[in-house]
C-alpha positions as YAML, in Angstrom:
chain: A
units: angstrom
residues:
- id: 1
  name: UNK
  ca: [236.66, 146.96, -130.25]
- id: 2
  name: UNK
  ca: [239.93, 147.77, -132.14]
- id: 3
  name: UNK
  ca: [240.11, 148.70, -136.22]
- id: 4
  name: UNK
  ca: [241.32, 145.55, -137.24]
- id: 5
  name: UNK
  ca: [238.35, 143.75, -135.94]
- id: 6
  name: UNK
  ca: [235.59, 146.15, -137.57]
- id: 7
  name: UNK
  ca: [233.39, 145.09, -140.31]
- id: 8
  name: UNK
  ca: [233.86, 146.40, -143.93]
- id: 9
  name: UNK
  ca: [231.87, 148.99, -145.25]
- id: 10
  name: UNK
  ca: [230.55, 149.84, -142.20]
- id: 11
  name: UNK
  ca: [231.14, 153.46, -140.50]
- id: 12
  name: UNK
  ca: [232.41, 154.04, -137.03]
- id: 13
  name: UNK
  ca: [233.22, 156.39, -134.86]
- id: 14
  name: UNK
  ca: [237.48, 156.46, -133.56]
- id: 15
  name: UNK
  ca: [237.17, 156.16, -129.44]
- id: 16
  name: UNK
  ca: [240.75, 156.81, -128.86]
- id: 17
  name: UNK
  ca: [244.29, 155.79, -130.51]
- id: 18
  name: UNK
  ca: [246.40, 153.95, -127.70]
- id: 19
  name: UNK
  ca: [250.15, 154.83, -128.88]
- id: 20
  name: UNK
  ca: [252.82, 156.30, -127.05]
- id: 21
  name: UNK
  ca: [254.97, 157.58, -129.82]
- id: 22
  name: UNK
  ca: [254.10, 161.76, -129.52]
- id: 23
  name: UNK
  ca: [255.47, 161.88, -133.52]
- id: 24
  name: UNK
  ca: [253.21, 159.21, -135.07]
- id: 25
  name: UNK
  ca: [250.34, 160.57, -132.90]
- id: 26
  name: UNK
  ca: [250.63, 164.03, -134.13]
- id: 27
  name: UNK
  ca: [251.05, 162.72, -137.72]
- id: 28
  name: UNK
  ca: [247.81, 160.69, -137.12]
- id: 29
  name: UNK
  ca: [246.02, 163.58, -136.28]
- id: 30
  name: UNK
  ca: [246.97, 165.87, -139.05]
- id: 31
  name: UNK
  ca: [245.43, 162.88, -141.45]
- id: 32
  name: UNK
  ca: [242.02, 163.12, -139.17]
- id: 33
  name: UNK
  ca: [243.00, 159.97, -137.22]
- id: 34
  name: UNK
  ca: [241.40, 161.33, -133.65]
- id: 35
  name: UNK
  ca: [238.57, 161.10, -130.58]
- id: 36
  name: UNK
  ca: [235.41, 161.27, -132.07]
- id: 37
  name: UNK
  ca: [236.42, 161.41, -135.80]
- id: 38
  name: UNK
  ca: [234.15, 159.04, -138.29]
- id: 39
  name: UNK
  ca: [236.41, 155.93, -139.70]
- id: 40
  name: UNK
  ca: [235.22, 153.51, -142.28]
- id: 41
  name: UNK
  ca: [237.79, 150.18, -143.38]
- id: 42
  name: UNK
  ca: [237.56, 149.50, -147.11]
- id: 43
  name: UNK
  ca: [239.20, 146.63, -146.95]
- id: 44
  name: UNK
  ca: [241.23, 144.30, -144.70]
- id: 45
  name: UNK
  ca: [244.80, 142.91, -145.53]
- id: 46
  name: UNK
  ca: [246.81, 140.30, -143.70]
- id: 47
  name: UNK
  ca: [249.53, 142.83, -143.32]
- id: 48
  name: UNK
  ca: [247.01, 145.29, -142.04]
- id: 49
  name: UNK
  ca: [243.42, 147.06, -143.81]
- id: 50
  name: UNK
  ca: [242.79, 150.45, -145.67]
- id: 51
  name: UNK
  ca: [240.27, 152.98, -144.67]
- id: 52
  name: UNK
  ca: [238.97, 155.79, -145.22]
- id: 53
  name: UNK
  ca: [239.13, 159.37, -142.96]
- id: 54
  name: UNK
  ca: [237.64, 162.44, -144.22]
- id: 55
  name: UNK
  ca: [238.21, 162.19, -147.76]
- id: 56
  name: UNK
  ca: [241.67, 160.12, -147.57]
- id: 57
  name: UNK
  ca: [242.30, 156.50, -148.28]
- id: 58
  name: UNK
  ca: [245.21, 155.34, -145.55]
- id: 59
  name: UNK
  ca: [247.03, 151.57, -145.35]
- id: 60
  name: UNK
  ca: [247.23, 150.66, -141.72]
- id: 61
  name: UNK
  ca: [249.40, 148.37, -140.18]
- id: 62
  name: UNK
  ca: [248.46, 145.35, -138.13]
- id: 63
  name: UNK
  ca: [249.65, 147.03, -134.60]
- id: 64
  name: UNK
  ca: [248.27, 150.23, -135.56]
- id: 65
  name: UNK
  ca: [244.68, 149.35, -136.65]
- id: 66
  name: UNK
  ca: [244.73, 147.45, -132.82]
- id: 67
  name: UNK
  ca: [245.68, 150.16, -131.35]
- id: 68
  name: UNK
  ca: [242.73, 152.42, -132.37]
- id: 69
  name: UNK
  ca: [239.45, 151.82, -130.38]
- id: 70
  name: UNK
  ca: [236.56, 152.47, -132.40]
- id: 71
  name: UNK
  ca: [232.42, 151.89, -131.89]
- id: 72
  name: UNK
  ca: [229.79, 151.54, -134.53]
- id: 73
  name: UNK
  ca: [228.67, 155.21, -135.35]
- id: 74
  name: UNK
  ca: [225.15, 155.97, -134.19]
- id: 75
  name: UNK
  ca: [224.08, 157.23, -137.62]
- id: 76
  name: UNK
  ca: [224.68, 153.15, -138.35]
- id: 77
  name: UNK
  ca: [222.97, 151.75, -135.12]
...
């Protein structure tokens, strides 16, 4: 499943971020935005959502949040 179609509130683990732009992947990662890294949305927007990495708060846009594959974290199975 993609970010934009996760539940609020609810933590989950990033699977991989499908982008092809080098730039905005490297800026990604320098905000935590990777494999394996825990993601939670706070809320969701029609223009995109907000969530949280590490101990940031981050607006992401429509396309972006679908192009991040995330799964439900096992701590929240």
């Amino acid at each position: 499943m993609n970010l934009k179609e996760a539940v609020e509130g609810k933590e989950y683990r990033i699977q991989q971020v499908l982008i092809q732009d080098e730039e905005l992947d490297g800026f990604l990662f320098s905000l935590g935005c990777y494999e394996g890294e825990k993601i939670t949305v706070i809320a969701h927007r029609r223009s995109g959502c907000t969530v949280s990495i590490k101990d940031g708060r981050y607006s992401v846009d429509n396309q972006l949040a679908e192009a991040i594959m995330i799964e439900l974290d096992n701590a929240e199975a």
